[in-house]
VOZANU-50940 format. One line per field, with one value per atom (N, C-alpha, C): residue number from 1; chain; x, y, z. Coordinates in steps of 0.001 Angstrom, whole numbers, plus 500000, padded with zeros to 6 digits. Layout:
BEGIN
logu	[NUM; ...]
filo	[A; ...]
u	[X; ...]
v	[Y; ...]
w	[Z; ...]
END
This chain:
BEGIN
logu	[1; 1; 1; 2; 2; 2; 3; 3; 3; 4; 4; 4; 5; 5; 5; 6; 6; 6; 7; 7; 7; 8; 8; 8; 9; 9; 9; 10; 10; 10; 11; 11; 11; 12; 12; 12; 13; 13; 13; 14; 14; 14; 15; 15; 15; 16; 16; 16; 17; 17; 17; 18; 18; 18; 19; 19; 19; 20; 20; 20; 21; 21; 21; 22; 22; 22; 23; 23; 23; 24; 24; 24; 25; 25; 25; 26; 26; 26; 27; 27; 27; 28; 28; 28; 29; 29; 29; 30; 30; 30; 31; 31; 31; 32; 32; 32; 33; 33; 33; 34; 34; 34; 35; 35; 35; 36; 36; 36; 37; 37; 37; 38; 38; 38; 39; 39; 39; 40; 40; 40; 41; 41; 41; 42; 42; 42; 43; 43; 43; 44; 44; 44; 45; 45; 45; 46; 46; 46; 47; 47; 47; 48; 48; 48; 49; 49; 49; 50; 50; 50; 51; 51; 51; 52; 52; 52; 53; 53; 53; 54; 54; 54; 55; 55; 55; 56; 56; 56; 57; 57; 57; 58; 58; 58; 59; 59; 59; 60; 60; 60]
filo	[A; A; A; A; A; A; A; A; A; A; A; A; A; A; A; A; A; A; A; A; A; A; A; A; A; A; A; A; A; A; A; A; A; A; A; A; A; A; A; A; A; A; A; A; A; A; A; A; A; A; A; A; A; A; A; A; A; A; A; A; A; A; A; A; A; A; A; A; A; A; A; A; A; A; A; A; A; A; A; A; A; A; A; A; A; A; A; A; A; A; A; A; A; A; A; A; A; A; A; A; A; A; A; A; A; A; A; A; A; A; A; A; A; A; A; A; A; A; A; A; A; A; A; A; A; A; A; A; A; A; A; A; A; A; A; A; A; A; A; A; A; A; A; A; A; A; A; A; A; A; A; A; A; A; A; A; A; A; A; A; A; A; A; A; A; A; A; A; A; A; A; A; A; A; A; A; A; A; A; A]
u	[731454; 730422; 729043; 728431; 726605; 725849; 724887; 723631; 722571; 721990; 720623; 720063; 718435; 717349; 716800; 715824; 714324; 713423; 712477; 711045; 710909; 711223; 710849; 712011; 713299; 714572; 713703; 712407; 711726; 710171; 709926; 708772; 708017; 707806; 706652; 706841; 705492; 705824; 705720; 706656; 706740; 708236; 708193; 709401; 710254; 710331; 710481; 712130; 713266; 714651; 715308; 715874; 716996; 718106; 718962; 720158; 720658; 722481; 722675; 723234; 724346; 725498; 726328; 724898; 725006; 723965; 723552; 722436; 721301; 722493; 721646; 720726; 721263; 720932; 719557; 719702; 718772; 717218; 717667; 716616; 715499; 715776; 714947; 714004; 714700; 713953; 712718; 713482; 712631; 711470; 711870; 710697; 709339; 710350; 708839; 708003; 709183; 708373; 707367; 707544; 706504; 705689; 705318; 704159; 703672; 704016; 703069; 702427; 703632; 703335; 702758; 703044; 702440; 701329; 701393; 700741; 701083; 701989; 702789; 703144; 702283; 702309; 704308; 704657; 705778; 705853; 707227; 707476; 708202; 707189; 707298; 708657; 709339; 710470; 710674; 709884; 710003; 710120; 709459; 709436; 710890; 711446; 712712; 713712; 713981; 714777; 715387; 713706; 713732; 714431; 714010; 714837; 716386; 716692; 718329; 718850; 718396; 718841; 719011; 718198; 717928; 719179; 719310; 720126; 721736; 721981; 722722; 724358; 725290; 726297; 726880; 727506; 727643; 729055; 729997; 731203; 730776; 730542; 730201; 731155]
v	[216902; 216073; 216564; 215717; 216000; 215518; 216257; 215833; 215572; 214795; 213668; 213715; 213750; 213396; 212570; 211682; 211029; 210895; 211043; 211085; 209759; 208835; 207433; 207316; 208200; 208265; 208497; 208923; 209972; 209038; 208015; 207417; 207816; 207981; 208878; 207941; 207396; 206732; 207747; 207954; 209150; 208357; 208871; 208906; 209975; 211090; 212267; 211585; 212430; 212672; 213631; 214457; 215199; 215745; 216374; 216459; 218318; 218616; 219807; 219787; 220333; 221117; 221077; 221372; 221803; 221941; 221608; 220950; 222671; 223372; 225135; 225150; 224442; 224159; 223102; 222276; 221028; 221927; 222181; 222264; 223238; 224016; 224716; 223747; 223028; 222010; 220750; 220540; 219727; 220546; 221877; 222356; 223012; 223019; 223597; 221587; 221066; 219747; 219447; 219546; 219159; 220113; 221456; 222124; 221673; 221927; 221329; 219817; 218894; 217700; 217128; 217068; 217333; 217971; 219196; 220137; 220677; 220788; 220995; 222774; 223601; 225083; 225098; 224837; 225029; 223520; 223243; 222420; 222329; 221065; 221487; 221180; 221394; 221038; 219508; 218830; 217216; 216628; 216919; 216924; 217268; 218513; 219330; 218508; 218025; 217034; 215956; 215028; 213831; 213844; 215453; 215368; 215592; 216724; 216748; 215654; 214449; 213419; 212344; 212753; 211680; 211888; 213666; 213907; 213052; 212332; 212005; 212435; 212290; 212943; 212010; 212252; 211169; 211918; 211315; 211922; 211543; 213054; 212831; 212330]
w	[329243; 329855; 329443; 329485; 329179; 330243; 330246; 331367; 330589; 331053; 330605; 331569; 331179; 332121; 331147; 331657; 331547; 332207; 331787; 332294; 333672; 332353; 333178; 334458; 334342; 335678; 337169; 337052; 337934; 338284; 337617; 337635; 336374; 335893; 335095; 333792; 333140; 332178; 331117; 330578; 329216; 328738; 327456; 326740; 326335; 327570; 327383; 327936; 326731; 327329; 327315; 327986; 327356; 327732; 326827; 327311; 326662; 327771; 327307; 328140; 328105; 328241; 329859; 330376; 331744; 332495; 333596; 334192; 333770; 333985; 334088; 332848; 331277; 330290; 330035; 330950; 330883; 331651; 332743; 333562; 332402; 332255; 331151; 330220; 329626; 328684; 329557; 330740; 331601; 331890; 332324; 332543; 331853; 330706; 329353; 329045; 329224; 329005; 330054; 331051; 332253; 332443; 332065; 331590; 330757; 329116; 327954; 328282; 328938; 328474; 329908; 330879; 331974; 332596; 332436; 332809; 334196; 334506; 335611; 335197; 336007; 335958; 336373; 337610; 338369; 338964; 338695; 339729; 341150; 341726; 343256; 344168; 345163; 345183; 345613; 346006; 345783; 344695; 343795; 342152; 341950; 342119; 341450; 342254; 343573; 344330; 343281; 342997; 342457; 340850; 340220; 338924; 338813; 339817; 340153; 340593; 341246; 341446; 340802; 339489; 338276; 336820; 337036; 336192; 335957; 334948; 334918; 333992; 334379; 333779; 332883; 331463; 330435; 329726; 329532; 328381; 327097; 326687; 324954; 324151]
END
């Protein structure tokens, strides 16, 4: 199985997606993305709620 996020899953108009392995895998990438591209130092746990809830699970 794979996990996927998107930007836009969460509101946010970006074309940011991504995917990996295992959510433990993803979250990392979400989160260097929403610093650089965001500017999001840390995210807050309403924020982190709304993305674990967005993550979606896919059979590769």
């Amino acid at each position: 199985m794979t996990k996927k996020f998107a930007c836009r899953d969460i509101g946010i108009e970006c074309d940011f997606t991504a995917e990996a392995a295992s959510t433990e895998e993803l979250v990392p990438k979400i989160a260097e993305h929403a610093k650089t591209a965001h500017n999001m130092e840390q995210i807050d746990e309403a924020t982190m709620a709304k993305i674990n809830a967005a993550i979606k699970e896919e059979q590769a």
